[in-house]
C-alpha positions in Angstrom: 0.0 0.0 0.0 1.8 3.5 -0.8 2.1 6.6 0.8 -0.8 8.3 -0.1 -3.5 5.4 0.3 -2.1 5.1 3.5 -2.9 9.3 4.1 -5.9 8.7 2.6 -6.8 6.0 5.4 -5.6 8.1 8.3 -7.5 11.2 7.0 -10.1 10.1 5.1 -13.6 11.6 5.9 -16.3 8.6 5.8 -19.4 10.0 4.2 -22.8 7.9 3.7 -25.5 10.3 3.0 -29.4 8.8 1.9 -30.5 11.9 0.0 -31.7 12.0 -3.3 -29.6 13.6 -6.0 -26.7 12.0 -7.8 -24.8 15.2 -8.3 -25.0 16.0 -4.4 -23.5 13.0 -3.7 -20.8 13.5 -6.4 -20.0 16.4 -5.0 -19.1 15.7 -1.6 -17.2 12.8 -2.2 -15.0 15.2 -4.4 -15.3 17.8 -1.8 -13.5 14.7 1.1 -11.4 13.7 -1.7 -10.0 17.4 -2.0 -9.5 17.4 1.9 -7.6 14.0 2.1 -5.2 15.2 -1.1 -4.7 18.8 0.9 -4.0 16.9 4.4 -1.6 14.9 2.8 0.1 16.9 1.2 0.7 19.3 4.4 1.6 16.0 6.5 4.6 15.0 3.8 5.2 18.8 3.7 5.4 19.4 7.2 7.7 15.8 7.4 10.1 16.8 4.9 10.3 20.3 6.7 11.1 19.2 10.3 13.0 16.1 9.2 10.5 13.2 10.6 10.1 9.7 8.7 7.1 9.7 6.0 7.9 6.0 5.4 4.4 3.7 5.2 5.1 1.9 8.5 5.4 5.3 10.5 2.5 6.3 9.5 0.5 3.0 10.5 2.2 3.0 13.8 1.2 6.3 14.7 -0.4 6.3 18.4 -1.6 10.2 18.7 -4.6 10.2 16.4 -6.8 12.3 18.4 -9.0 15.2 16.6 -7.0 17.7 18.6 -3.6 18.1 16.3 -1.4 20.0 18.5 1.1 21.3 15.3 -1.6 20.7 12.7 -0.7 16.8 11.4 -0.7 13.6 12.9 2.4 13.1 15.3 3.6 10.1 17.0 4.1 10.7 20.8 7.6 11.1 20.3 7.6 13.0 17.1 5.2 15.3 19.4 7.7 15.5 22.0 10.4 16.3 19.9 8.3 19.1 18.6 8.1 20.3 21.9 11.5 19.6 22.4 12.8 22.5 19.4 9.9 24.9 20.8 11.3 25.3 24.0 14.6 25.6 22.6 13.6 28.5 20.7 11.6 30.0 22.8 13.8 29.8 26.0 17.4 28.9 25.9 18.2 30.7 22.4 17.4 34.4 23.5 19.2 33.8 27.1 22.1 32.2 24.7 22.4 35.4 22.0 22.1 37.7 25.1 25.0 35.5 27.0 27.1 36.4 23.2 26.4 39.7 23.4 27.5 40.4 26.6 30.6 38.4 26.0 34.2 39.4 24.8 32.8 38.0 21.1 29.9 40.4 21.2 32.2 42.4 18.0 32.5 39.0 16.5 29.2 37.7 16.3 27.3 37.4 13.3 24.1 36.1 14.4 22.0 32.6 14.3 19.7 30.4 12.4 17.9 27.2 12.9 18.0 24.3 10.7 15.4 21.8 11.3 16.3 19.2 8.8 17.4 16.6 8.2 18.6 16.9 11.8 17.8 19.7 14.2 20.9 22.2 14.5 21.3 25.7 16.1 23.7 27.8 14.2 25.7 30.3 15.4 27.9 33.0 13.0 30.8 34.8 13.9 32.8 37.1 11.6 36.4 38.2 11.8 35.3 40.9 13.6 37.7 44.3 15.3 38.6 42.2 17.9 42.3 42.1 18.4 42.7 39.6 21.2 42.2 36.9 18.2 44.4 36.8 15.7 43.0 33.3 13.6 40.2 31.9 12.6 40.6 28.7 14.9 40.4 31.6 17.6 37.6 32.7 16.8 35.5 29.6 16.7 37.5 28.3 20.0 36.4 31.7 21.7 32.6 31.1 20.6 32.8 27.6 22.0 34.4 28.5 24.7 31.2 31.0 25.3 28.5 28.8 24.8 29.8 26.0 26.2 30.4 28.1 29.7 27.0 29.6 28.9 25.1 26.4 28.5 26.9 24.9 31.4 26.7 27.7 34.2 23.0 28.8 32.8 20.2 27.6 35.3 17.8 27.4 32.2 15.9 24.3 32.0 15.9 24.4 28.3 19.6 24.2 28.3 19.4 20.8 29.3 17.7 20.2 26.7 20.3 20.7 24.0 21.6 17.4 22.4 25.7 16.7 21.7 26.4 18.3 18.4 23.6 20.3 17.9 25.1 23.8 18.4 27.5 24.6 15.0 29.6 27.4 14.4 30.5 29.1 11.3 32.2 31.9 10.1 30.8 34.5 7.5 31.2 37.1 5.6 28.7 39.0 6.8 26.5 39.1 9.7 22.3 39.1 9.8 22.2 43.5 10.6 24.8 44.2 7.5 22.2 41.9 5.2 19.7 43.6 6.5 21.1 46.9 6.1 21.8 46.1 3.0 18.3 45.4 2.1 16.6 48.5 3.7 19.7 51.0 1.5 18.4 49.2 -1.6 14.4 49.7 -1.2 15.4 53.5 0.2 16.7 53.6 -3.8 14.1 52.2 -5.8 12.9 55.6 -7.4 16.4 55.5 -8.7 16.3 52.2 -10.0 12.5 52.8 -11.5 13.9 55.9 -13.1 15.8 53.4 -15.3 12.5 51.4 -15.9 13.8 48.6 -13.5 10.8 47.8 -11.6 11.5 45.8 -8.7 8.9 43.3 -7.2 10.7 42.2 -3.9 13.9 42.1 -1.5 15.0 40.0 1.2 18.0 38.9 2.9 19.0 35.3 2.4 21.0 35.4 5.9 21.4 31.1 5.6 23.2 31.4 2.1 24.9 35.2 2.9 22.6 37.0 -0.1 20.7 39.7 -0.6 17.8 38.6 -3.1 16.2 41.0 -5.8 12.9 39.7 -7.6 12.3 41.6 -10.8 9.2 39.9 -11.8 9.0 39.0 -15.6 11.5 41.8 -16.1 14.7 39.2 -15.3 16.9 39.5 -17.3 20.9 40.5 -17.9 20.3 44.1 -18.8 18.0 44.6 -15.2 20.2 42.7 -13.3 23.2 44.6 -14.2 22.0 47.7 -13.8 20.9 46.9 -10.0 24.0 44.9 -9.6 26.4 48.3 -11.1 24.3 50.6 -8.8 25.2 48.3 -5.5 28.2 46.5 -6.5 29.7 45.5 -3.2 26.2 43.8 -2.3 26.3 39.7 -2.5 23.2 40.2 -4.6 21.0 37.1 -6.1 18.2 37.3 -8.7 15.1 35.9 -9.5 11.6 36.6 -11.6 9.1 36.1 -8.4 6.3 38.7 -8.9 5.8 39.2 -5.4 2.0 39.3 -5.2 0.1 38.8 -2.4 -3.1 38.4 -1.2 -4.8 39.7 2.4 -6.3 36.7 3.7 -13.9 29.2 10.2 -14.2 29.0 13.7 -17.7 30.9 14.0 -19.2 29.2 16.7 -20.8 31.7 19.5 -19.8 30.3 22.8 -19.2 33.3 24.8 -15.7 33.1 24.4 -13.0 35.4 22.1 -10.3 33.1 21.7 -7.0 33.5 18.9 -8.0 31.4 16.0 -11.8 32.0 15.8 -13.7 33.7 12.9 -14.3 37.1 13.2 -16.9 39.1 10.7 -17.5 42.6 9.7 -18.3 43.0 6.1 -16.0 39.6 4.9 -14.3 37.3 6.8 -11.1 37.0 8.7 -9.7 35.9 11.9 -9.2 36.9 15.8 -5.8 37.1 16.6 -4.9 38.2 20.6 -7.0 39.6 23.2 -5.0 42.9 24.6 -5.2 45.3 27.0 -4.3 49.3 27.1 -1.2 50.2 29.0 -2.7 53.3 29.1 -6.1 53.0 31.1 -6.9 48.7 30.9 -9.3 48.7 28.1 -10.0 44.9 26.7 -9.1 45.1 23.0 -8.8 42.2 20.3 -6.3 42.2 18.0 -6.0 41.5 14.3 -5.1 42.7 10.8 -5.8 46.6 10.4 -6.8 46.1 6.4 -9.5 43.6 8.3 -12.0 46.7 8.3 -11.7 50.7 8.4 -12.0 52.8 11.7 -15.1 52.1 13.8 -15.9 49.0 11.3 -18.1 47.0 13.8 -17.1 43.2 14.4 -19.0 40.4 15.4 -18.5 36.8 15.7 -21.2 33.7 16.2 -23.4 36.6 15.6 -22.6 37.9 19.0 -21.1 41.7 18.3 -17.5 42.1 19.2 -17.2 45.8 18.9 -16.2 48.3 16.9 -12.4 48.2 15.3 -11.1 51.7 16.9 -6.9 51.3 16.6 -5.7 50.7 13.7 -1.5 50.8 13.0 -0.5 50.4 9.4 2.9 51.1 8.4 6.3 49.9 6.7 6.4 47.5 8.5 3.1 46.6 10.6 0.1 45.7 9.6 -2.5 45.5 12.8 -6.1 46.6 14.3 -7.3 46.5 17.7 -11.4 45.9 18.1 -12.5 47.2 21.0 -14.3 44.4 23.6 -17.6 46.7 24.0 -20.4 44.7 23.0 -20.9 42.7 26.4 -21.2 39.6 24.2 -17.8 37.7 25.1 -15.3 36.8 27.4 -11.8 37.3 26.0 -9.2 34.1 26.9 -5.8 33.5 26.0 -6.1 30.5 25.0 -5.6 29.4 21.3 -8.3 27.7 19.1 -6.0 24.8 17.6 -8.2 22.4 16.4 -10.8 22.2 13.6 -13.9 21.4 16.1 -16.0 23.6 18.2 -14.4 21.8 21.3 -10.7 23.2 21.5 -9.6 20.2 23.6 -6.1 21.2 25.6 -5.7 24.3 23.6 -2.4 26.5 23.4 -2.5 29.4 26.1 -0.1 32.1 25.5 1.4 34.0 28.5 4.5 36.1 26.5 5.7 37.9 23.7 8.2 37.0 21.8 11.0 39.8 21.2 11.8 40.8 17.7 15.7 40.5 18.7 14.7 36.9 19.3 13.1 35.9 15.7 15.7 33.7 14.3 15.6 32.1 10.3 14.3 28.4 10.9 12.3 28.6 14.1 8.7 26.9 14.4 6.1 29.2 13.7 2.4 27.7 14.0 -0.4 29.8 13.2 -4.5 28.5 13.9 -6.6 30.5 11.4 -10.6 30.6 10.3 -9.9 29.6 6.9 -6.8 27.2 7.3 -7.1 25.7 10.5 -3.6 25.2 12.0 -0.5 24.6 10.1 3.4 25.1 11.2 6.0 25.7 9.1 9.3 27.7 9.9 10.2 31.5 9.5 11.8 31.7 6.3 12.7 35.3 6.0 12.7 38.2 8.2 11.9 41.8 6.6 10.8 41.1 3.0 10.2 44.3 1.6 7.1 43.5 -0.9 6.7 46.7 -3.5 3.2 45.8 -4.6 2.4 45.7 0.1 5.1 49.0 0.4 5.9 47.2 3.5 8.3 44.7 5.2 6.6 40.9 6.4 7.9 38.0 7.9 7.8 34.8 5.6 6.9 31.8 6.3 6.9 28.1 4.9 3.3 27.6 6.0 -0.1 28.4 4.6 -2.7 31.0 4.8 -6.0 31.8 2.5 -8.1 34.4 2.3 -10.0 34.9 5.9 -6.7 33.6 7.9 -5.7 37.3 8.2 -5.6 38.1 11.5 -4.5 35.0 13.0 -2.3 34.1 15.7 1.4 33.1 15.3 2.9 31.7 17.6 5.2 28.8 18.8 4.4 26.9 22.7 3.8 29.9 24.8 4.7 33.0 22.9 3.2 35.2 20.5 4.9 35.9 17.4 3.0 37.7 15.4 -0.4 38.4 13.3 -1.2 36.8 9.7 -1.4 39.9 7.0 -1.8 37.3 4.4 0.0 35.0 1.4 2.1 34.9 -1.6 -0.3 34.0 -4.2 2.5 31.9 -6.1 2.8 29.0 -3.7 0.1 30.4 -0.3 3.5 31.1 2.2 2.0 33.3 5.3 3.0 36.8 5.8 3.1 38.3 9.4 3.9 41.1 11.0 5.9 40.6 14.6 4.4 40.7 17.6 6.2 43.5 19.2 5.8 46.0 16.6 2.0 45.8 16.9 1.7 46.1 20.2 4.0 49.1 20.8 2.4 50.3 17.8 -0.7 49.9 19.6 0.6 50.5 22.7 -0.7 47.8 24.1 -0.3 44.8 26.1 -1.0 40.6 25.9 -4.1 40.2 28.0 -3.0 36.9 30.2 -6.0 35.4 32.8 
């Protein structure tokens, strides 16, 4: 039996319906049959991403089968565990570790980190040569950085340092370190007047901080000529190009049970999706937050049919996208807690208590979002800062999914909040967010936590 019949058995949807009508009938079993191709193509995805097994036997002998899907596929206990395993690692030893390097003697030296997740799971720290003239070689350096972590990982009282496995912290020197990429990036958007005023039309720009390049997409426009003249203009930039158009699109849990939760569906005019509940540092009001392009100023929201409120913040900018609806309709109770499955019963839901920091984002952590159209899928932070021409604004990417009415949605990984969905690349559907700290200092305001 192959891979996908064996999908097809854990996923499948068993329909028997007595009512009269062929075409009915036809049309929902292509309607499961769509599902079961979808689910399994985000189970190998998801498998090929965070380096599990897809073999036919793992699948059979997974044991956690339950309707509640923690990360959005079926897991084993121990592939669950594992999970678990990385998102505490991100979320709790790697920003004590990068503030332990920066407070070092390497702090000049280092370059930054990433996360690999397959085919084995591998933290990696950069280090460049640096000003620092107590080290004189290159097997200095790395020694030195060793020498930090090591004393860091052994000294810290952090649980999740215990964590770590042997091997799984690499070191590598670069040319150049995740701020000069970036800087790079942000000095080339700041010229793109000049560049349109010799009919180059750029589409998109990101830093490739894993392979040390600064990408330019120039649409259907590649091509020698273009790329030379971007290339003459910024010639000591590591620049890549590529013909990506860059579009993208803004993108249902609707259920009234008295509860505002992340992940339900929200409705004003269309569709989209609550993100956090929040509160103003300024004088305690209970707000919700989501996507600002969700609605205009004092667009009223509702959701089960039960009025929200009206959306009264809204902070749109380079790089934010975010609304806050205020909690005045009397209708719902906001929680914390995270709507992560794809029933009205959110089992033993996600409950987020902190905010991630946007020092703390690194290239190849989890992200997991639960949206209205999508349900919940996780993937991994591709890209920090991609500055989209068509948006006029910088988003996080992502290797996950969104659709239209998952704007708004929570992104988050164990605990902490990362961000909120502003939508998708319409070439392949990879989520856009906007970080979590941005909003709320946009909005000045703070996670609400029971």
């Amino acid at each position: 039996m192959d891979l996908k019949k064996i999908t097809t058995l854990i996923f499948g949807v068993a329909l028997t319906l007595s009512i009269s009508g062929v075409t009915y009938a036809e049309n929902i079993e292509k309607d499961s049959q769509a599902y079961t191709n979808e689910k399994y193509n985000l189970e190998e995805k998801f498998r090929d991403e965070f380096g599990f097994e897809k073999s036919t036997n793992q699948l059979l002998s997974i044991q956690n089968e339950s309707s509640v899907q923690k990360y959005g596929v079926s897991l084993s206990e121990s592939e669950e565990s594992e999970m678990d395993r990385r998102v505490e690692i991100e979320q709790k030893f790697i920003p004590d570790l990068e503030k332990a390097i920066q407070d070092s003697s390497m702090s000049e030296n280092y370059a930054g980190m990433y996360i690999q997740q397959a085919p084995e799971y591998k933290i990696i720290v950069r280090y460049t040569g640096g000003s620092n003239k107590n080290i004189t070689s290159s097997n200095q350096e790395e020694q030195a950085f060793v020498e930090t972590v090591e004393q860091f990982t052994t000294n810290v009282s952090n649980n999740a340092a215990s964590l770590i496995l042997p091997n799984e912290i690499v070191y590598e020197k670069v040319d150049y370190s995740e701020k000069q990429l970036m800087g790079f990036v942000e000095n080339i958007v700041s010229k793109l007047d000049l560049l349109k005023e010799q009919n180059v039309n750029v589409t998109k720009i990101y830093s490739d901080y894993p392979n040390q390049k600064v990408v330019v997409s120039l649409g259907n426009e590649l091509g020698p000529e273009k790329q030379e003249i971007v290339q003459t203009m910024f010639n000591k930039y590591p620049l890549e190009f590529n013909d990506d158009p860059g579009l993208i699109e803004q993108t249902a849990r609707n259920t009234y049970t008295g509860t505002i939760m992340g992940g339900h569906e929200i409705n004003s005019s269309g569709k989209c999706t609550a993100g956090v509940p929040a509160k103003s540092r300024s004088n305690g009001t209970l707000f919700l937050v989501t996507a600002g392009h969700c609605g205009s100023q004092g667009t009223n929201f509702s959701q089960g049919g039960y009025l929200l409120g009206p959306l009264s913040n809204i902070y749109m900018g380079s790089y934010a996208d975010s609304g806050a609806i205020r909690l005045s309709g009397g209708n719902h109770t906001p929680s914390n807690v995270i709507y992560n499955t794809s029933g009205i019963n959110p089992g033993n839901p996600t409950r987020l208590t902190g905010v991630q920091a946007l020092s703390s984002s690194k290239i190849g952590e989890t992200v997991i979002k639960s949206g209205a159209t999508t349900d919940t899928t996780t993937g991994t932070l591709q890209r920090k800062d991609v500055y989209f021409t068509t948006a006029g604004r910088y988003l996080f990417e992502t290797s996950t999914v969104s659709q239209p009415g998952d704007s708004g949605a929570p992104v988050f990984a164990g605990s902490g909040f990362k961000g909120i969905v502003h939508g998708r690349i319409l070439s392949n559907d990879s989520m856009l967010y906007t970080h979590a700290e941005r909003i709320l200092n946009g909005l000045n305001l703070d996670l609400y936590v029971l």
